[in-house]
C-alpha positions in Angstrom: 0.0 0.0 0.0 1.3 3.4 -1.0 1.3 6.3 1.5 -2.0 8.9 0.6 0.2 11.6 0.1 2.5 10.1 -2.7 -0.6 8.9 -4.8 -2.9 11.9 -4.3 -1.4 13.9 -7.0 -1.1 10.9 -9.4 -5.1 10.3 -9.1 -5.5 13.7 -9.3 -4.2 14.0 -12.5 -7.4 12.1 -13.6 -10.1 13.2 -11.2 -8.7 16.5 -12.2 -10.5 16.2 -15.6 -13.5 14.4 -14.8 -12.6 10.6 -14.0 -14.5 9.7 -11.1 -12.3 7.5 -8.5 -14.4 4.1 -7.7 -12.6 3.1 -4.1 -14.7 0.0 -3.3 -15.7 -3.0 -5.1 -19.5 -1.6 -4.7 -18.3 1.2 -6.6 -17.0 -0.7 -9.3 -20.2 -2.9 -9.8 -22.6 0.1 -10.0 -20.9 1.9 -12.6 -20.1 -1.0 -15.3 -23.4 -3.1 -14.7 -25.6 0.3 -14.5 -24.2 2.4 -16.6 -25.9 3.3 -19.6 -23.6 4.1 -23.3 -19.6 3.7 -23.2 -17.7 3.9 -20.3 -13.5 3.8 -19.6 -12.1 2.7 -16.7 -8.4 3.6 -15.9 -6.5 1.2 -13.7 -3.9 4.0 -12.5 -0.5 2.9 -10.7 2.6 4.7 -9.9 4.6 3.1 -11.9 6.6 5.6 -14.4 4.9 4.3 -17.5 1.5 5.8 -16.0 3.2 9.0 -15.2 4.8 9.3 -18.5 2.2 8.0 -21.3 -0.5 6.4 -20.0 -2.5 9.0 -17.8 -1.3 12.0 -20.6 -2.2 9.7 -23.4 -5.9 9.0 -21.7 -6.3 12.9 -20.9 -5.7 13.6 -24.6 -7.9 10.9 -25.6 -10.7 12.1 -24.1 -10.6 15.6 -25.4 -11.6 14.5 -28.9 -14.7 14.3 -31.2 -15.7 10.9 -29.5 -15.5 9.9 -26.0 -16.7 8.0 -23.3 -20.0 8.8 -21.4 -18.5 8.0 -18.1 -14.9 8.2 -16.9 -13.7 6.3 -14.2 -10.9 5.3 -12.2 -8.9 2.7 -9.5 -5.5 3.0 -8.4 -3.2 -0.1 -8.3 -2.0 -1.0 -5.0 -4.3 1.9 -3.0 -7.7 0.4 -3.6 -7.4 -3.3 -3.6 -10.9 -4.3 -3.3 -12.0 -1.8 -6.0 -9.0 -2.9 -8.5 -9.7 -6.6 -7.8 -13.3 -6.4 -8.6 -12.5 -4.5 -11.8 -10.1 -6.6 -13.7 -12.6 -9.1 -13.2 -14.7 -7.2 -15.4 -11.2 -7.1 -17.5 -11.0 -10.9 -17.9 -9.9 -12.8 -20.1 -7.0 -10.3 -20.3 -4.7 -10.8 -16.8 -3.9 -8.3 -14.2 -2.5 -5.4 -15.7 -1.2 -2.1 -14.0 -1.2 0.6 -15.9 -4.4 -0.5 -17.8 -7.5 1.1 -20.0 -10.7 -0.6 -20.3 -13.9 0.6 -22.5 -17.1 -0.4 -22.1 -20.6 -0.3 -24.1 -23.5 -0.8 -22.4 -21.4 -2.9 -19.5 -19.1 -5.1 -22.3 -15.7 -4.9 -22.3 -14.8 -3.6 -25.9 -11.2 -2.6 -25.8 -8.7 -3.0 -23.9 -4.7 -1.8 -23.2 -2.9 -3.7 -21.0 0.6 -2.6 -19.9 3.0 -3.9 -22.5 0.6 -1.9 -24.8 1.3 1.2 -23.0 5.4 0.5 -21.8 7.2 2.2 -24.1 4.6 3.8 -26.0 4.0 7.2 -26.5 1.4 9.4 -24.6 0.3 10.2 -28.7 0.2 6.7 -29.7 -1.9 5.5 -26.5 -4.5 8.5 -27.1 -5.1 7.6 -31.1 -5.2 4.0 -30.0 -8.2 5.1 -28.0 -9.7 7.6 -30.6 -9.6 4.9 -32.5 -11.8 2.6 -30.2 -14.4 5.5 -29.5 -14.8 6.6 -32.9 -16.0 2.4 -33.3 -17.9 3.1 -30.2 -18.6 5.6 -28.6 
């Protein structure tokens, strides 16, 4: 478990622009099974591949022609019960910190798991997900 005061400003960087931070596993079952439309959910981590191009490449994503309805987020190692119930919305695909997941009407439709995001650009992570809202969203 990381210390509140190291992580705050790494979930902030999403709750800053509208990703709402799901801290339980309740949480986590209301939004996918009851929401309505597209919806992404960012499994956010400290690790430097988050800092560097996964949480800029989502925040660009979402500032396009298409995007989610809903925004949503849990933070690896923080909010255990919340991340544990989410990936298993994720499955088949294994645990995966950084990871993206978009939803349609409570489906899993795409999906970047972390060797998708190591080493990748914040640009290439944000059209990989234009890409997957212009199909959905």
């Amino acid at each position: 478990m990381y210390p509140p005061e190291m992580v705050k400003p790494m979930k902030e960087d999403l709750t800053s622009v509208g990703f709402n931070e799901l801290l339980n596993a309740d949480a986590v079952d209301d939004v996918i099974q009851n929401n309505e439309g597209t919806l992404l959910v960012v499994v956010n981590s400290v690790c430097g591949c988050a800092a560097g191009n996964m949480r800029p490449g989502v925040k660009l994503s979402v500032t396009g022609e298409h995007a989610p309805d809903t925004l949503a987020t849990v933070f690896a190692g923080v909010d255990g019960d919340a991340v544990a119930q989410a990936r298993k919305y994720f499955l088949p695909y294994p645990p995966s910190s950084p990871s993206v997941a978009l939803f349609k009407d409570g489906k899993l439709v795409h999906f970047l798991e972390r060797h998708h995001i190591e080493g990748g650009s914040a640009e290439m992570i944000a059209n990989n997900l234009a890409a997957a809202y212009k199909e959905f969203c």
